[in-house]
C-alpha positions as a Python dict, from the first residue, in 0.01 Angstrom:
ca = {
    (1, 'X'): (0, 0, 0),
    (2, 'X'): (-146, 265, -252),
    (3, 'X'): (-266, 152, -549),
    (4, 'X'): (11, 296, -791),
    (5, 'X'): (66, 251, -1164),
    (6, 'X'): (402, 294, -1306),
    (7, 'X'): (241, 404, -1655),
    (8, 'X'): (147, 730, -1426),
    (9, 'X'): (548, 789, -1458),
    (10, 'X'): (788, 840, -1684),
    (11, 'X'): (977, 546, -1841),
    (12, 'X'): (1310, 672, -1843),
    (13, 'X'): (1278, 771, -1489),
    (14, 'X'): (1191, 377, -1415),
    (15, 'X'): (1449, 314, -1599),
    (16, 'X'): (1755, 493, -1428),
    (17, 'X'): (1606, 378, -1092),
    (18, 'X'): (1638, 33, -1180),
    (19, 'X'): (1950, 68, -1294),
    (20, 'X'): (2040, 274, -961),
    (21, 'X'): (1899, -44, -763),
    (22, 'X'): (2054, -301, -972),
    (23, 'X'): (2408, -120, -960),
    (24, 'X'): (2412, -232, -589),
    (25, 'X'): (2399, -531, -374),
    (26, 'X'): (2130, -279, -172),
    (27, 'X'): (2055, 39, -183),
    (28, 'X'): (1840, 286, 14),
    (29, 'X'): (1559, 495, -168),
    (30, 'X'): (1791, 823, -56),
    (31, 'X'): (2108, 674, -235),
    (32, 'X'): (1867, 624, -503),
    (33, 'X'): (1734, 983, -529),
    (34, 'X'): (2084, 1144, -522),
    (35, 'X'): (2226, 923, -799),
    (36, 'X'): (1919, 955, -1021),
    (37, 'X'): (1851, 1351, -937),
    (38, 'X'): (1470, 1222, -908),
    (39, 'X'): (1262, 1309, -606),
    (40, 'X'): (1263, 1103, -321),
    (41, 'X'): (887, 1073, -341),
    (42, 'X'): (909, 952, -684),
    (43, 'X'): (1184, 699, -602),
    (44, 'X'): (930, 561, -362),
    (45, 'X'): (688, 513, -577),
    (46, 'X'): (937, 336, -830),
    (47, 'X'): (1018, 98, -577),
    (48, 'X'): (684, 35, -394),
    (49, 'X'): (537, -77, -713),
    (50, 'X'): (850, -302, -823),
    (51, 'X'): (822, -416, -496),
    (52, 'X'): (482, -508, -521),
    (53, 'X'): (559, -708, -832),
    (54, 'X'): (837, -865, -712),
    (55, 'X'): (1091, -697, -960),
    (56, 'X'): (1279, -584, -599),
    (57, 'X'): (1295, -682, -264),
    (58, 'X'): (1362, -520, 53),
    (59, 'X'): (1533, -569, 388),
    (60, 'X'): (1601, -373, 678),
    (61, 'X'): (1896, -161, 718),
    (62, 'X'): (2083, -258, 998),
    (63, 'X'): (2191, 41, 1247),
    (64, 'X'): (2347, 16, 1577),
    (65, 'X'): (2176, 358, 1658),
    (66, 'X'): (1837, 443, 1818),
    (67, 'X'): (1624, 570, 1494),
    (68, 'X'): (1383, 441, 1226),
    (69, 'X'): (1570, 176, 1008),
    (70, 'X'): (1499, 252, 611),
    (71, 'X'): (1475, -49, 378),
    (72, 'X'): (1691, -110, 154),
    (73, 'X'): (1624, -250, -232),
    (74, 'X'): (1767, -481, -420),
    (75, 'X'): (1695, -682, -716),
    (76, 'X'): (1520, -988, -681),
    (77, 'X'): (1681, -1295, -781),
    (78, 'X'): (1412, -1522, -833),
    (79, 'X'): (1391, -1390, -1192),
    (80, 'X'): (1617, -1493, -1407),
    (81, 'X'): (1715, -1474, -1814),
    (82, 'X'): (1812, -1814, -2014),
    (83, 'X'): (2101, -1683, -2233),
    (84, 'X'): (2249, -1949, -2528),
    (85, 'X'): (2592, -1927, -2676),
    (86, 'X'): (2607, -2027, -3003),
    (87, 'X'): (2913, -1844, -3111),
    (88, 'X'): (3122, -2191, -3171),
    (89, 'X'): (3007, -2582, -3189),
    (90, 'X'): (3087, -2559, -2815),
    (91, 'X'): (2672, -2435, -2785),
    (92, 'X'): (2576, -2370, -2413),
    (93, 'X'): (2278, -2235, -2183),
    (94, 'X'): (2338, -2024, -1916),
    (95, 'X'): (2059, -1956, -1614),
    (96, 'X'): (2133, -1591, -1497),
    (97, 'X'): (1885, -1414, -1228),
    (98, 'X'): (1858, -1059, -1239),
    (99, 'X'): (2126, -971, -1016),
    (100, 'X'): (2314, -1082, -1265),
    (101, 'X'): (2479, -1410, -1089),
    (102, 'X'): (2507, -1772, -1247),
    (103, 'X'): (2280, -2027, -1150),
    (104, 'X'): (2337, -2320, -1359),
    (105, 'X'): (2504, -2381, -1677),
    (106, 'X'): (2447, -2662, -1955),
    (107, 'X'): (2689, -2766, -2222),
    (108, 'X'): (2565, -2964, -2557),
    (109, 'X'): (2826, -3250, -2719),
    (110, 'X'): (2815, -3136, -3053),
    (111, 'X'): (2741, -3475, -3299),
    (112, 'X'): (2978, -3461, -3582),
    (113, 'X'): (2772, -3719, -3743),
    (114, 'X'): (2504, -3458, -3751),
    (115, 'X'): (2453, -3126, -3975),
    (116, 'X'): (2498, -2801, -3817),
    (117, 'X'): (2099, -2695, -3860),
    (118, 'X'): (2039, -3052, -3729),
    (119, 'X'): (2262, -3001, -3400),
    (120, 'X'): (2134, -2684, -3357),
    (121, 'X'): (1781, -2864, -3326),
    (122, 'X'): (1881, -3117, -3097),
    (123, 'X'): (2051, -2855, -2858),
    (124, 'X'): (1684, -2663, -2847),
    (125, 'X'): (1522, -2919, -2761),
    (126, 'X'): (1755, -3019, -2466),
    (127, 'X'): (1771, -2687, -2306),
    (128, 'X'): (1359, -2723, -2317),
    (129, 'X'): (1388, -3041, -2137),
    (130, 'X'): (1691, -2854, -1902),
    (131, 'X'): (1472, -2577, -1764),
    (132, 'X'): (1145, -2744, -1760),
    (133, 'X'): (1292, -3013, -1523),
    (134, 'X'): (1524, -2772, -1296),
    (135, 'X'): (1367, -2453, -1292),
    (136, 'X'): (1042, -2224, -1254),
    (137, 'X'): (901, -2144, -1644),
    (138, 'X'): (682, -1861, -1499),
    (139, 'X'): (1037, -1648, -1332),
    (140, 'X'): (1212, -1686, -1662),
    (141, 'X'): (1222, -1350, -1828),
    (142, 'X'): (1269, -1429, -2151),
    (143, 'X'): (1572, -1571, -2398),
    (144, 'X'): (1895, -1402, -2546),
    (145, 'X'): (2083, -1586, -2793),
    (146, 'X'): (2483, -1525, -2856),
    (147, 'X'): (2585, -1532, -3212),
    (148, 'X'): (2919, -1498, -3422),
    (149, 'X'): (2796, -1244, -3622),
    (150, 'X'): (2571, -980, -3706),
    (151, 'X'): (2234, -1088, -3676),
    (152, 'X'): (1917, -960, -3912),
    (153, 'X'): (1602, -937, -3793),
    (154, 'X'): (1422, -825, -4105),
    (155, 'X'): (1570, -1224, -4288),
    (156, 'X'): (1615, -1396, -3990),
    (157, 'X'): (1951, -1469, -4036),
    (158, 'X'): (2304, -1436, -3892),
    (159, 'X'): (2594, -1329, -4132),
    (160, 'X'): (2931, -1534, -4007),
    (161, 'X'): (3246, -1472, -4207),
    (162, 'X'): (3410, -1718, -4110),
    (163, 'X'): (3180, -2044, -4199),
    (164, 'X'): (2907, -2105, -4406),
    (165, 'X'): (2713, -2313, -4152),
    (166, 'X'): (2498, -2030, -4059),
    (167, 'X'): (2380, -1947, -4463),
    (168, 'X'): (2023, -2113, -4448),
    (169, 'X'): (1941, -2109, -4028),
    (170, 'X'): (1629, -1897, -3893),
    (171, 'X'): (1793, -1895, -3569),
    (172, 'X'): (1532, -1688, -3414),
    (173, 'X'): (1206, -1916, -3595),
    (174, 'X'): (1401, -2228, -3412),
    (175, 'X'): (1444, -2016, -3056),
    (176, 'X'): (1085, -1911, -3071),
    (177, 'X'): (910, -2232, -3182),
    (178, 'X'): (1122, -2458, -2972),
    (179, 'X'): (1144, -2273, -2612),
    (180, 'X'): (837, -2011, -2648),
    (181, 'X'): (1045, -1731, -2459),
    (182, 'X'): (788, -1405, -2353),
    (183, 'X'): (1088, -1236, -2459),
    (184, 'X'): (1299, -1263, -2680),
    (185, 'X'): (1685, -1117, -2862),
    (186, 'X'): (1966, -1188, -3077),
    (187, 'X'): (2294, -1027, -3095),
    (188, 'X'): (2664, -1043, -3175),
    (189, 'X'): (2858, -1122, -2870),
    (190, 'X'): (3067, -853, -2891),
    (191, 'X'): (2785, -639, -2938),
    (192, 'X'): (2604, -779, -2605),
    (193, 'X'): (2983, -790, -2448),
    (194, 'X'): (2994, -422, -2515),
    (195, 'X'): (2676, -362, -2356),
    (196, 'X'): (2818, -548, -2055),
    (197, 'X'): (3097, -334, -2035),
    (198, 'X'): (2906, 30, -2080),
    (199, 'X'): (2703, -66, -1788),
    (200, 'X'): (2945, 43, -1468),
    (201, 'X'): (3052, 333, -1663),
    (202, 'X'): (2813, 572, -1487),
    (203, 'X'): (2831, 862, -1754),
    (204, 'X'): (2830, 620, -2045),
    (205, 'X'): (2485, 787, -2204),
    (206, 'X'): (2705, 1106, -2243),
    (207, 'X'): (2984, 952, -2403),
    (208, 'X'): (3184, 818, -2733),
    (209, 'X'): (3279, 466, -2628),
    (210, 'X'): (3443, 215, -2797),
    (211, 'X'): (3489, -175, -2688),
    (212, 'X'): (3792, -363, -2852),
    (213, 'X'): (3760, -760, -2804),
    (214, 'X'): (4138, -912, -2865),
    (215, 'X'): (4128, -1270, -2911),
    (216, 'X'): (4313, -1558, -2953),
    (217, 'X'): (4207, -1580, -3309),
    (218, 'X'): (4067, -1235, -3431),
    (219, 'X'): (4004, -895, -3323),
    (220, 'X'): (3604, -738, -3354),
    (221, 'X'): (3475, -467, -3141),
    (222, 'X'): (3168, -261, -3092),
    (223, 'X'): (3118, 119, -3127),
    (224, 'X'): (2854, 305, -2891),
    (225, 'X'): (2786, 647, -2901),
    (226, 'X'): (2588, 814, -2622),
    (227, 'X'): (2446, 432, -2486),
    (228, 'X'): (2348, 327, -2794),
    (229, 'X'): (2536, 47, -3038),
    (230, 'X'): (2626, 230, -3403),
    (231, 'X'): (2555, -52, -3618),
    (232, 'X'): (2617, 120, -3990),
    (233, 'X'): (2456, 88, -4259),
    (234, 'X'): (2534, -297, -4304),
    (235, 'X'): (2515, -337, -3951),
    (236, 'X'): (2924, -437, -3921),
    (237, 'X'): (3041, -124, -3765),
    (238, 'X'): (3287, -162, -3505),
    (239, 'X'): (3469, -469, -3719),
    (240, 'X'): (3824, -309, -3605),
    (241, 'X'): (3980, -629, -3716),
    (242, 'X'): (3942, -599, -4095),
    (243, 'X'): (4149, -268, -4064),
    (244, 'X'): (4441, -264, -4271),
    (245, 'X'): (4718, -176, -4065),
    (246, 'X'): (5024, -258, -4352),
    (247, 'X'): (5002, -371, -4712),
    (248, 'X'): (4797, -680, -4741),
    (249, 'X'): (4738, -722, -4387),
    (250, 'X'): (4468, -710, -4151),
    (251, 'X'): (4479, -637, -3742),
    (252, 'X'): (4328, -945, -3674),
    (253, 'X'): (4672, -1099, -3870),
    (254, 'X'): (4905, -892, -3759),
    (255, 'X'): (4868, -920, -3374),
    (256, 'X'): (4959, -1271, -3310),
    (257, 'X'): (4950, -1507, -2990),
    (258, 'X'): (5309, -1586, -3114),
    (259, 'X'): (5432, -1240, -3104),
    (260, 'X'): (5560, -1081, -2811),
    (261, 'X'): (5346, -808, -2613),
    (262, 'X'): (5561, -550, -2715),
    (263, 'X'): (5494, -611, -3084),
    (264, 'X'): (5111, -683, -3061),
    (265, 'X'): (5093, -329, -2819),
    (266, 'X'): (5250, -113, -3147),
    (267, 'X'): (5016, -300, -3361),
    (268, 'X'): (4720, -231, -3196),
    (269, 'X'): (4822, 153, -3078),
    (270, 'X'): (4900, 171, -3478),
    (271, 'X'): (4467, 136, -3540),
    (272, 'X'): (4416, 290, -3229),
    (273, 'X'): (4583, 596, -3328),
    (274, 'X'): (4372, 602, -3668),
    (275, 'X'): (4071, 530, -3504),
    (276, 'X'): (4098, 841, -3250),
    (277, 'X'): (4133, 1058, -3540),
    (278, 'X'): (3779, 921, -3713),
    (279, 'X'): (3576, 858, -3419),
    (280, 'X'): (3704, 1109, -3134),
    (281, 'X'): (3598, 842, -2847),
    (282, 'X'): (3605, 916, -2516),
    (283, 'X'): (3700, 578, -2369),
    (284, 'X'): (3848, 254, -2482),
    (285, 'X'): (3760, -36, -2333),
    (286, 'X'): (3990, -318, -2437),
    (287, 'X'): (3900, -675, -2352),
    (288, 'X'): (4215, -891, -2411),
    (289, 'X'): (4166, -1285, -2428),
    (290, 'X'): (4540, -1335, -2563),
    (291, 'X'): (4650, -1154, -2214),
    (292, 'X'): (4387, -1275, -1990),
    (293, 'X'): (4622, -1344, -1687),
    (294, 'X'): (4762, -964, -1710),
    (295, 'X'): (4571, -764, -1931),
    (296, 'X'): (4641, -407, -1750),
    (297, 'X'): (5001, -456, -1821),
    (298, 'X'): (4932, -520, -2220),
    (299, 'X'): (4695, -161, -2226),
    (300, 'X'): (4967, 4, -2031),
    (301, 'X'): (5198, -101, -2272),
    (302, 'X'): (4972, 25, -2548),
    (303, 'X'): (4879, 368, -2339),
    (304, 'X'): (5274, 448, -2306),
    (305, 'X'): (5306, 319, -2722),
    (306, 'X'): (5017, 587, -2799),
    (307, 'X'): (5266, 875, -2635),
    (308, 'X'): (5607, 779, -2732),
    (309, 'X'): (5546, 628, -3097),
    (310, 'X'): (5236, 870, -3196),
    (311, 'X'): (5327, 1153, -3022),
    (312, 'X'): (5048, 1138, -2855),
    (313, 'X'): (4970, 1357, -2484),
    (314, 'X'): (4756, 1269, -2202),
    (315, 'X'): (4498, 1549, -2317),
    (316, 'X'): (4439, 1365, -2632),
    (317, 'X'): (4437, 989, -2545),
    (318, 'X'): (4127, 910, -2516),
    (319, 'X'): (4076, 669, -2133),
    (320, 'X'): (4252, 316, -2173),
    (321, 'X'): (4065, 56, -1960),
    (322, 'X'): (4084, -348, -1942),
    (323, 'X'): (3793, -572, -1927),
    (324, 'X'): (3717, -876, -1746),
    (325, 'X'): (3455, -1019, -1620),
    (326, 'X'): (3385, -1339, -1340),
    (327, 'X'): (3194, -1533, -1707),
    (328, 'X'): (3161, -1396, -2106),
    (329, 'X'): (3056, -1031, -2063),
    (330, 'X'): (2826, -1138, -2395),
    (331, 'X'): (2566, -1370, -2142),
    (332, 'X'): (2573, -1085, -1872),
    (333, 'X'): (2507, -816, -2170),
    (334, 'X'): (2203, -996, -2290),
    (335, 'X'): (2090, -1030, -1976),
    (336, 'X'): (2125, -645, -1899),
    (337, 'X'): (1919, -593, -2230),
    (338, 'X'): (1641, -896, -2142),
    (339, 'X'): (1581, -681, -1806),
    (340, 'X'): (1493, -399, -1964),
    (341, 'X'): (1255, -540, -2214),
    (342, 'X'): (1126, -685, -1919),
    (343, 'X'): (1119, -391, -1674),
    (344, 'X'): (947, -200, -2044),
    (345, 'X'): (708, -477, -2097),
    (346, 'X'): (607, -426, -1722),
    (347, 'X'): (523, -67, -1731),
    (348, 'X'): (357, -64, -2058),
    (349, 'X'): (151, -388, -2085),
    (350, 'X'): (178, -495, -1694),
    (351, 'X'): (-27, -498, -1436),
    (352, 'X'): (-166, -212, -1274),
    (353, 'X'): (20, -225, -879),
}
C-alpha cells in the first residue's frame, strides 16, 4: 500500500468520512464520496490509511454479477470506549466498541455504610480490576464519565442541584489517577444524550436543535446550534426545567407522572411555545422517560396542542421528533465524542500510515 499520511489532508474531511463509514453497517468508498461531496480519490486515501491502522475494516461486496467486487468499510469493533455513569448511586461501566454496540456492562452495590467520595473510590478501583481481567487495555480508546450536572474543567468539579454529595469530588483527578485513560471526558448526560441524538440527523451542522429530556422526576435539556452544545455563560443553558411556566411553579413540577398525558402535553407545548419565540430552533427532539412505552403518541399530542392552543401553523412549528434509543443515549454520546478525540489524536500525533 502507499505510504500515506492523513496529516497530508484535511481534518474535517477525515472527519465527515468517518462519520459517513460509521453511519453504516458497510459502506462502499462511492457511497462515501457522494454523501461527503469529497473525491473518490480522496475517500480512498481516508480509508486506506484507517484501514491500515485498524480504525476500519473491509470486506468484499457480494454481487451475483460478473465484475470487480469493491470493498466495503466499516468500523472496526475491536476498539472500544469504557463509559461510567455516575448520574445516581446506581454507578455503572459500560464497554462500547466503536460501532457503537454493548459489550459488557458492570454495576457497583453502592455501601451505605460508606461516604459518597469513599464509594466513588471503591467503584474506580473495581472497574480497573473489571477491564484489566476481561478485556484488551491497548483497544480501549479512552474514558467518558456521565454526570448529573454540569461539569467544570477549569475546578474540577461537577455542580449537582439536587445533592450536595458532589461539593468537594475531583471527579476527573480520581478517573485519571485510578484508570490512566489515553483519553479522557466529562459531561452532563443530557449534554452527551444530546450529542447522541444530533448524530442521525444528517444536516444537524446547519441547524438550531434543541433536545428536551422528560423524566420521571425532572425535565433538563440541551441546546445545540449548528453541531455544537451552547453552554452559556454559567454553562447551564438548556436547563428547560427551571422555566416558570405559572406563578411559583417550575416545568419540572408541573408535568407530573400522576397527571394525565393530556395535561403534561399543554404543559410542555406552554414552554415550548416560549421557547420557539427565543431560540427559533429548527427541530425538537423530545426524549420522554415518563412515556417510554408510547412516546410518539405524547409529541403528537403536544404537536396538535402547539396548533390548536397557540395558534400555531405547520410553517412555524419547528420538527417534533421522539427519542429512544436500544441503552442511555448519554453512554452512546460519549462514545461518539471519545471517537473523535481518538480519530483527532490519530491524525495529529499518530503514526505516519
Amino acid at each position: 500500500m502507499e505510504n500515506i499520511s492523513l496529516r497530508s489532508i484535511k481534518l474535517e474531511s477525515i472527519k465527515s468520512i468517518f462519520r459517513s463509514i460509521s453511519s453504516a453497517d458497510s459502506i462502499s468508498r462511492a457511497t462515501v464520496s457522494e454523501e461527503t461531496g469529497l473525491s473518490l480519490m480522496t475517500v480512498g486515501k481516508v480509508a486506506d490509511a484507517l484501514l491500515t491502522l485498524r480504525v476500519i475494516t473491509q470486506v468484499k461486496e457480494t454481487k451475483s454479477s460478473a465484475g470487480r467486487r469493491a470493498g466495503l468499510l466499516s468500523v472496526n469493533p475491536d476498539n472500544y470506549a469504557f463509559i461510567l455513569d455516575l448520574t445516581s448511586h446506581r454507578f455503572t461501566a459500560t464497554v462500547i466498541n466503536m460501532r457503537l454496540d454493548v459489550v459488557e456492562k458492570y454495576k457497583y452495590s453502592y455501601r451505605p455504610d460508606a461516604s459518597f467520595a469513599d464509594n466513588l473510590s471503591i467503584f474506580l478501583g473495581e472497574c480497573r480490576i473489571f477491564l484489566s481481567r476481561n478485556f484488551r487495555l491497548d483497544k480501549c480508546i479512552g474514558c467518558g464519565v456521565s454526570v448529573p450536572g454540569p461539569y467544570f474543567e477549569e475546578t474540577d468539579h461537577v455542580r449537582c442541584d439536587t445533592s450536595d454529595e458532589w461539593r468537594d469530588i475531583a471527579v476527573g483527578k480520581m478517573v485519571r489517577e485510578t484508570l490512566h485513560p489515553s483519553l479522557f471526558c466529562i459531561d452532563a448526560s443530557y449534554n452527551a444524550a444530546a450529542m447522541s441524538n444530533i448524530s442521525g440527523i444528517p444536516d444537524a451542522r446547519e441547524k438550531m436543535i434543541l433536545y428536551w429530556f422528560i423524566g420521571d422526576d425532572g425535565i433538563c435539556g440541551t441546546i445545540v446550534s449548528r453541531g455544537e452544545i451552547v453552554r452559556g455563560a454559567h454553562n447551564a443553558a438548556g436547563n428547560f426545567g427551571q422555566m416558570i411556566v405559572a406563578r411559583g411553579v417550575t416545568l419540572s413540577e408541573a408535568i407530573k407522572p400522576s397527571a394525565t398525558m393530556q395535561a403534561n402535553a399543554f404543559e410542555l407545548a406552554k414552554a415550548i411555545h416560549n421557547v420557539m419565540h427565543a431560540v427559533d430552533p429548527d427541530r425538537i427532539i423530545l426524549e420522554c422517560e415518563m412515556y417510554r412505552n408510547d412516546p410518539d403518541e405524547f409529541v403528537d399530542m403536544v404537536r396538535s396542542t402547539l396548533s390548536e392552543n397557540f395558534a400555531h401553523t405547520s410553517e412555524t412549528v419547528p420538527e417534533l421528533t421522539s427519542s429512544a434509543c436500544k441503552y442511555r443515549h448519554s453512554h452512546r454520546g460519549l462514545t461518539i465524542r471519545l471517537r473523535e478525540m481518538w480519530l483527532t489524536d490519530l491524525v495529529l500525533n499518530g503514526p505516519t500510515v
